[in-house]
C-alpha positions in Angstrom: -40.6 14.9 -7.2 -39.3 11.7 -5.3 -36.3 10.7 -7.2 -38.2 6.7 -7.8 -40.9 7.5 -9.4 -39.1 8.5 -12.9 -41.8 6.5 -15.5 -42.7 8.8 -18.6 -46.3 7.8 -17.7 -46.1 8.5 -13.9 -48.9 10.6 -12.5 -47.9 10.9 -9.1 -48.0 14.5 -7.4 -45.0 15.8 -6.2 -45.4 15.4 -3.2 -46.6 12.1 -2.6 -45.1 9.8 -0.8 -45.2 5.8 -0.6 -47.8 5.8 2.6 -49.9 8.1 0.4 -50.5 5.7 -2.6 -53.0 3.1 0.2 -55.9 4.0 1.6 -56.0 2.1 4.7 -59.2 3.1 7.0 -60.6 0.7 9.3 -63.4 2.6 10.4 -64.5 3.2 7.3 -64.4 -0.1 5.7 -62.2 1.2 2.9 -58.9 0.0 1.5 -57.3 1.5 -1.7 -54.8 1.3 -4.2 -53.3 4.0 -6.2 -52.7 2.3 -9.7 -49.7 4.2 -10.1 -48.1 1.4 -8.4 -48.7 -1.1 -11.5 -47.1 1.0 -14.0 -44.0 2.7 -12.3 -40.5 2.6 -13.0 -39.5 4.1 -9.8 -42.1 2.0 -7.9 -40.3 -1.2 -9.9 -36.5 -0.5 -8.9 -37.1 0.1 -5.7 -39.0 -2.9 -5.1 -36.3 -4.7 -6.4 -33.9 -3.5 -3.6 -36.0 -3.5 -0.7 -38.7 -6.8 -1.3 -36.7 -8.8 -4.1 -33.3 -8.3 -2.6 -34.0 -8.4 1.0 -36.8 -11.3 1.1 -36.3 -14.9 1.0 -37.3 -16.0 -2.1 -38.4 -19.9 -3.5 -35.5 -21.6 -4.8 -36.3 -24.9 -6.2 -37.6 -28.2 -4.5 -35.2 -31.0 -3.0 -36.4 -33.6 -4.9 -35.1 -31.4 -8.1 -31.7 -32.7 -7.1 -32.0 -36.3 -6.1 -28.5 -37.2 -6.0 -25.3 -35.9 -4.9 -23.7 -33.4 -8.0 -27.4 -32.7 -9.1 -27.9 -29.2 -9.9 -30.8 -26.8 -11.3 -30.3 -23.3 -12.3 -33.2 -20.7 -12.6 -33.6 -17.2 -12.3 -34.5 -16.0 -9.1 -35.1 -12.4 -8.1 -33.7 -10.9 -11.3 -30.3 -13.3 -10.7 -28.7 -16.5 -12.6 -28.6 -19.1 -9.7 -27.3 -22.5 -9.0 -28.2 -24.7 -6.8 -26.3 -27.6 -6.4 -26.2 -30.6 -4.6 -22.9 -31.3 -3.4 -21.0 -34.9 -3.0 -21.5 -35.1 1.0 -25.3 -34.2 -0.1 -25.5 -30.5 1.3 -27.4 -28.1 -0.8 -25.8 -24.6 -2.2 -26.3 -21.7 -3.8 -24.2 -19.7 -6.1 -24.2 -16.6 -8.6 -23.4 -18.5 -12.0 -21.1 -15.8 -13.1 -17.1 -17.2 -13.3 -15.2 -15.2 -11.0 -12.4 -15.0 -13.5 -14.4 -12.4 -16.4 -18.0 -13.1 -15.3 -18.9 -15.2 -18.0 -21.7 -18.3 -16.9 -20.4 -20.8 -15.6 -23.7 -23.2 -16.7 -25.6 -22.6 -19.3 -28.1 -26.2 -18.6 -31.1 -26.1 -16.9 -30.6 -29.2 -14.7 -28.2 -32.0 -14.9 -25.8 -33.9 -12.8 -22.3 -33.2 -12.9 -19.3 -33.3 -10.7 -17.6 -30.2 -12.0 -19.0 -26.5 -13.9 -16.4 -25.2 -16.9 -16.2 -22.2 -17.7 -16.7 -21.5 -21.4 -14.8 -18.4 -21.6 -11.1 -19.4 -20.4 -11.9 -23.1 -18.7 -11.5 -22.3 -14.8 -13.0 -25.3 -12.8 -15.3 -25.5 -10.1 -16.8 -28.0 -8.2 -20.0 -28.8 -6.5 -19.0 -27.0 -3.6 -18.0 -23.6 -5.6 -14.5 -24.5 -5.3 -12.5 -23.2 -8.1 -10.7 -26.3 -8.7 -8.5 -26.2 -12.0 -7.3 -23.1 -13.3 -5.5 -23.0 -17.2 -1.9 -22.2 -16.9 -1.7 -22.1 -13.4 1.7 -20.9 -13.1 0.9 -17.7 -14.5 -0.9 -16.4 -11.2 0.7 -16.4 -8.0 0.6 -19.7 -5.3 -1.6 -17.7 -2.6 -3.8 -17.1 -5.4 -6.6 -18.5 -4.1 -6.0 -18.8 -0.5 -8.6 -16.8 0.8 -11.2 -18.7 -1.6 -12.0 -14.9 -3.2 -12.0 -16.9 -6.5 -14.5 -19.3 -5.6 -18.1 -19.2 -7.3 -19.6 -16.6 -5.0 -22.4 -18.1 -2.8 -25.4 -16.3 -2.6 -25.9 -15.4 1.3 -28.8 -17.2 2.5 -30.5 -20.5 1.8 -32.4 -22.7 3.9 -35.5 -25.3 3.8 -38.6 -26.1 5.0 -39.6 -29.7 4.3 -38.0 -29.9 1.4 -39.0 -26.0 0.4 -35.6 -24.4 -0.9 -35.4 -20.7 -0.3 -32.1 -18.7 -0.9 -32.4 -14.7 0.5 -29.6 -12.3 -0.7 -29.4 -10.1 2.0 -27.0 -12.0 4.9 -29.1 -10.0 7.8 -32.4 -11.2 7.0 -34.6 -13.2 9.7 -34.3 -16.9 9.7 -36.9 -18.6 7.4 -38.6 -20.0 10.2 -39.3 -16.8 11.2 -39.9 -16.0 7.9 -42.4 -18.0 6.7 -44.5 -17.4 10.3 -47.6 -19.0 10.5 -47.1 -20.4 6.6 -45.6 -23.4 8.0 -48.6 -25.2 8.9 -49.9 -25.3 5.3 -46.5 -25.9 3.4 -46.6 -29.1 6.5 -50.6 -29.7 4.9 -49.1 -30.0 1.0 -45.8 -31.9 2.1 -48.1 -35.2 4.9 -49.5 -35.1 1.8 -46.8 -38.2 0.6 -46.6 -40.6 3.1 -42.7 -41.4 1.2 -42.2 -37.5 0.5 -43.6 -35.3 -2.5 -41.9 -34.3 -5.9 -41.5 -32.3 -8.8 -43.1 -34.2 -12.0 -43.3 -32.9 -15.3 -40.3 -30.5 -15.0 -40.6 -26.5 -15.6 -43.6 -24.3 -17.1 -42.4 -21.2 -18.4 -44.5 -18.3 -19.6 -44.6 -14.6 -19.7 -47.4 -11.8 -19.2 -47.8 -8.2 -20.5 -48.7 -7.2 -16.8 -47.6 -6.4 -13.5 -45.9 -9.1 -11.3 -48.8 -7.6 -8.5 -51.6 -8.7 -10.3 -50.7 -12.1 -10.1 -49.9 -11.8 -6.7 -53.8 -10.8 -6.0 -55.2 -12.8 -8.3 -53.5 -16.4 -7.2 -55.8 -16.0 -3.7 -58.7 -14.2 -5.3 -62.2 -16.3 -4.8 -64.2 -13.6 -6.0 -63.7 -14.1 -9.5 -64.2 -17.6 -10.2 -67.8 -17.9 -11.1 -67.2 -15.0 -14.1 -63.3 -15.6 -14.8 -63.9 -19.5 -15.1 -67.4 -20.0 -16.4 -66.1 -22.3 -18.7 -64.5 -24.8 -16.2 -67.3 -24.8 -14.3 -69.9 -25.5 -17.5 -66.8 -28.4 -18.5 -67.6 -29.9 -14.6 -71.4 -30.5 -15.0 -70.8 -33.1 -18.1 -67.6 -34.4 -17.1 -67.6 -37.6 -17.8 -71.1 -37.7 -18.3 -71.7 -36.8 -15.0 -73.1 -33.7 -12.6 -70.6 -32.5 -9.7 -72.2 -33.5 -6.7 -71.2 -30.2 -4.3 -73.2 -28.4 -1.7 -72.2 -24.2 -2.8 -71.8 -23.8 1.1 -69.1 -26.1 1.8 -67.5 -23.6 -0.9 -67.0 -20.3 0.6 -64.1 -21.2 3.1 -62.3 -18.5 4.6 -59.0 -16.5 4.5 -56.3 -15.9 7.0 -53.5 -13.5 7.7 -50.7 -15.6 7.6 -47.9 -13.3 9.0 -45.2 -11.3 7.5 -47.3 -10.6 4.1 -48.3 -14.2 3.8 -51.9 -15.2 3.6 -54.2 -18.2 2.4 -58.0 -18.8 1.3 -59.0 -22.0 2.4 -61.7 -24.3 2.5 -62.8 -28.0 3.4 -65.4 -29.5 1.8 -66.7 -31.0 -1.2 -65.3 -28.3 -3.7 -66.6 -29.5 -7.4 -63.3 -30.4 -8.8 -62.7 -33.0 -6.4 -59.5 -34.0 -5.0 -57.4 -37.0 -7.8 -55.3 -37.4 -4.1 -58.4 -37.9 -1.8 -61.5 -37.0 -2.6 -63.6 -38.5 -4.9 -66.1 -37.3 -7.3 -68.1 -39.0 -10.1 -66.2 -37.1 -12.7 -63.1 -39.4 -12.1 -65.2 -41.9 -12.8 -66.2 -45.2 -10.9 -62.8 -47.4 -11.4 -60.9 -44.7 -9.6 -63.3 -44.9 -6.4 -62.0 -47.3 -4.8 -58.2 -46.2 -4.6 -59.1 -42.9 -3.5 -60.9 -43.8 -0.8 -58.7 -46.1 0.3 -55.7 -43.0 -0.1 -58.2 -41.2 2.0 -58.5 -43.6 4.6 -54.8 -44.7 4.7 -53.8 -41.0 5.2 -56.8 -40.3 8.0 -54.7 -43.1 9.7 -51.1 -41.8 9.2 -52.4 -38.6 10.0 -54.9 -38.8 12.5 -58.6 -37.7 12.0 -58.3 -33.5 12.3 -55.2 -33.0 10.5 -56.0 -36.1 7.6 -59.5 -34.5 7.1 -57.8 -31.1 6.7 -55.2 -32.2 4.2 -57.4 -34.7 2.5 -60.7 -32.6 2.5 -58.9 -29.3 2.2 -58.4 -26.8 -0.8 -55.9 -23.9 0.1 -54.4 -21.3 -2.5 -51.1 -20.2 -0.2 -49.1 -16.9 -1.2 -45.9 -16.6 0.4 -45.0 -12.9 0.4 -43.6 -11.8 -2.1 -44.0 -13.7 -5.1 -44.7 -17.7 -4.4 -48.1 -19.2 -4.6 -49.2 -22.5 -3.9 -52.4 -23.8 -5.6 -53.0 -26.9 -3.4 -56.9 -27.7 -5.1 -57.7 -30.3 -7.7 -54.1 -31.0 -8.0 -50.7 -29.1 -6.5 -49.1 -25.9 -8.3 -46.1 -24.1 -7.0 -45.8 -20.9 -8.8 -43.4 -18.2 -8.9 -43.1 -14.9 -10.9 -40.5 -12.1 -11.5 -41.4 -8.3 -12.5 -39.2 -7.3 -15.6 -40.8 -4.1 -16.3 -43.6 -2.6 -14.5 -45.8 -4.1 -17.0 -43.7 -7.4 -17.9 -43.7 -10.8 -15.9 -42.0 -13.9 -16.1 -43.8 -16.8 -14.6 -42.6 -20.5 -13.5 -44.3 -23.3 -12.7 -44.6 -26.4 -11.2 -46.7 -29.8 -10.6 -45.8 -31.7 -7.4 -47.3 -34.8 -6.3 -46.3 -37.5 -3.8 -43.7 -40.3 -4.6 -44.5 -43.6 -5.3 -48.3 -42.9 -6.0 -49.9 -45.5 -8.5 -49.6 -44.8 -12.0 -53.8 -44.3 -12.1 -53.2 -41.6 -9.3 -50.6 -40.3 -11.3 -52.6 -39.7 -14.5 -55.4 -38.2 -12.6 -53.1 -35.6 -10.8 -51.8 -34.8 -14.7 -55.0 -34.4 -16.2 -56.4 -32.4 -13.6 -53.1 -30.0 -13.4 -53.1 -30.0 -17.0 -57.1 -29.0 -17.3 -57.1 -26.2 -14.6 -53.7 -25.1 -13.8 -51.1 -25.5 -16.7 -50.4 -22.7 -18.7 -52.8 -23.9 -21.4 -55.7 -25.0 -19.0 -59.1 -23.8 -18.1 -57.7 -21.3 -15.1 -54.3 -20.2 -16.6 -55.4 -18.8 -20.2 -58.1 -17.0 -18.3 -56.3 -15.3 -15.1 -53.4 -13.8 -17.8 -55.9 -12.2 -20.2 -57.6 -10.8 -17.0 -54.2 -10.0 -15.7 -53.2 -8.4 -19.3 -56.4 -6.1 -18.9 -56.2 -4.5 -15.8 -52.7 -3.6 -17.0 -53.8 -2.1 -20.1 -56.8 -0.3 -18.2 -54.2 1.2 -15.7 -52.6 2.7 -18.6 -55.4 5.1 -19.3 -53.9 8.0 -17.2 -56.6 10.5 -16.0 -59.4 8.1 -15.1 -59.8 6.2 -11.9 -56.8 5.9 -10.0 -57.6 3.8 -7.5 -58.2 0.1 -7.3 -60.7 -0.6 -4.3 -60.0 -3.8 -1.9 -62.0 -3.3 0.9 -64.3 -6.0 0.6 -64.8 -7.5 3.9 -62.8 -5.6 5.4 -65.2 -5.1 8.0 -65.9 -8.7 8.6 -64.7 -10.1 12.0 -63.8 -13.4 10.0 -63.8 -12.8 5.9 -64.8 -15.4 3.5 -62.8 -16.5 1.0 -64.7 -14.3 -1.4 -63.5 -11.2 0.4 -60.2 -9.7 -0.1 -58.5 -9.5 2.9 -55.2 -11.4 1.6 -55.1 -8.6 -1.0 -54.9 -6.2 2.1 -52.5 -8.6 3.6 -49.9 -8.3 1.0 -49.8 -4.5 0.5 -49.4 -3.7 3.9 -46.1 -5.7 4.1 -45.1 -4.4 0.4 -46.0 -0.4 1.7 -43.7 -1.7 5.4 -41.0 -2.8 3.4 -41.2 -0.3 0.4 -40.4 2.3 3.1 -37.2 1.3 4.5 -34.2 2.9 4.0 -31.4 1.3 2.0 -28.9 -1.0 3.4 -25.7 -1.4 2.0 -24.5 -4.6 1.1 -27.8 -5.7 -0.6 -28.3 -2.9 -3.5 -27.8 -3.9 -6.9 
């Protein structure tokens, strides 16, 4: 047997190999995936090394640091992170591990602070990583340092895209430019969206799910399950307020696009039920909130110009960002991420964003709506997890169907948004990258 797939509850023949567990036939219209893949220890560590160690990952947004010495820390990729801001206002990355014993170095979530203490024996470092003050100095020797080697350790890579922090810990990977490919345009569609640039409100979300970090992944694109998934939202939009959505189903279906590089995004413009608290009115906002809407509308349409304002005015776009951001842009803005840690275990973050200096009205309408569809304990979350939590528990009935089936579409020269094409998307870059070799340098 391949020495990764070592779960108790694997069921993989012994001669399988990664290319075997999709089913990839474009003639036949058929697109399959083992469910072996949800539920596998082997499957799990080596995704870790080749996707979650060699992929740029979502760090934190800029405006989570809006001064020099501002700092967040989150997990990211399995790892203890810091990203700091530093006093000539560049941003940085570092393992938060003291490079004396390892201990952390932070132990707050976000702050502002000019220097990071180590608990343990009280080495100093500053915003920049530098170790800075060590106790009983004389102890070591004068070149001690020279070489930096006892600095905080920077992680290798970090860059951003309009104000979109990513860190990547693998020094050879492709610039994030590259990276994100043809993702650009619609992280460019969230951030017009704030004439004076967008930020984090409401600081962090953080939840956990009995299921595999995969799921969510296919699930956070997925516009074939709204009607059953989220009856309820949809029964709470036709009395709203006392009032009907006003929606014509058609302007709904939208489409989805292969973004590049494993990203994807279903999209549509139109007048989606929910409405738009940044653009687009509808009568369950209520009347007073007309006019400023359409006057956000109309200011944006000019800022923009007509095509791109309609598109990011108009517009609804669930983004993924391969292999574990998603971007709800819809009745209000989500950025999500998620971290496997166990086949069937997930951590989840999340995030509202909304543009700066927006009227206190428009504020409270963005809240409300995150809050009633997207939170954790909205309409849409609470319902997505327990589906999430099924399928997990229904892949652990070994010795019925194997296979999960994702083909619908597939044979569609443009797919709707119903279809699952950026399912098909994402596991053709996960089964690419899942069958590289090591590198060293990167493992864990």
């Amino acid at each position: 047997m391949s020495n990764f797939f070592q779960s108790p509850i694997a069921t993989i023949p012994s001669d399988t190999t990664l290319a075997d567990l999709i089913v990839d036939n474009g003639e036949r219209g058929q697109f399959k995936v083992h469910r072996s893949v949800f539920r596998d220890d082997g499957i799990l560590a080596l995704e870790r090394d080749r996707i979650f160690d060699r992929c740029w990952l979502y760090m934190g947004h800029a405006s989570e640091l809006p001064a020099a010495q501002s700092f967040v820390r989150r997990m990211v990729g399995g790892r203890d992170v810091l990203l700091t801001r530093t006093k000539t206002n560049e941003f940085k990355a570092f393992f938060n591990s003291c490079s004396h014993r390892g201990a952390q170095v932070c132990r707050e979530a976000a702050g502002r602070k000019s220097a990071f203490q180590c608990p343990y024996h009280g080495w100093v470092y500053d915003s920049d990583g530098r170790l800075v003050n060590v106790p009983g100095r004389d102890a070591v020797p004068e070149s001690f340092n020279d070489d930096g080697s006892m600095n905080l350790k920077g992680v290798p890579r970090l860059d951003a895209f309009r104000d979109f922090i990513f860190i990547c810990f693998d020094s050879e990977v492709t610039s994030l430019s590259d990276y994100l490919a043809d993702a650009k345009p619609y992280l460019e569609y969230v951030a017009d969206q704030g004439a004076q640039g967008m930020e984090i409100v409401g600081g962090t979300q953080e939840y956990s799910s009995p299921a595999n970090w995969k799921l969510l992944q296919e699930n956070s694109a997925d516009g074939y399950h709204g009607a059953t998934t989220h009856a309820s939202y949809l029964d709470y939009l036709k009395t709203r307020d006392g009032a009907a959505p006003q929606f014509d189903p058609a302007l709904t279906f939208g489409n989805v696009r292969d973004l590049g590089n494993g990203h994807a995004v279903a999209e549509s413009v139109g007048n989606m039920p929910w409405g738009r608290p940044y653009a687009r009115w509808v009568p369950g906002f209520g009347e007073d909130a007309r006019a400023e809407i359409e006057q956000i509308e109309r200011e944006t349409l000019e800022r923009l110009g007509a095509e791109r304002g309609e598109v990011v005015t108009r517009g609804d776009r669930n983004l993924l960002i391969f292999p574990n951001l998603v971007i709800n842009d819809i009745m209000a803005i989500t950025i999500r991420t998620f971290y496997p840690i166990a086949p069937g275990r997930i951590d989840i973050n999340a995030w509202a964003l909304a543009p700066r200096a927006e009227s206190a009205a428009s504020r409270d309408r963005r809240l409300k709506n995150y809050l009633e569809f997207l939170g954790p304990a909205g309409f849409a979350t609470p319902d997505d997890v327990e589906m999430l939590e099924m399928c997990q528990r229904g892949y652990e009935n070994v010795g019925g169907n194997e296979w999960n089936d994702l083909s619908r579409g597939m044979l569609r020269d443009k797919p709707f948004k119903s279809d699952e094409l950026q399912m098909r998307v994402f596991w053709r870059r996960w089964r690419e990258l899942m069958s590289r070799t090591p590198r060293e340098g990167v493992a864990r």
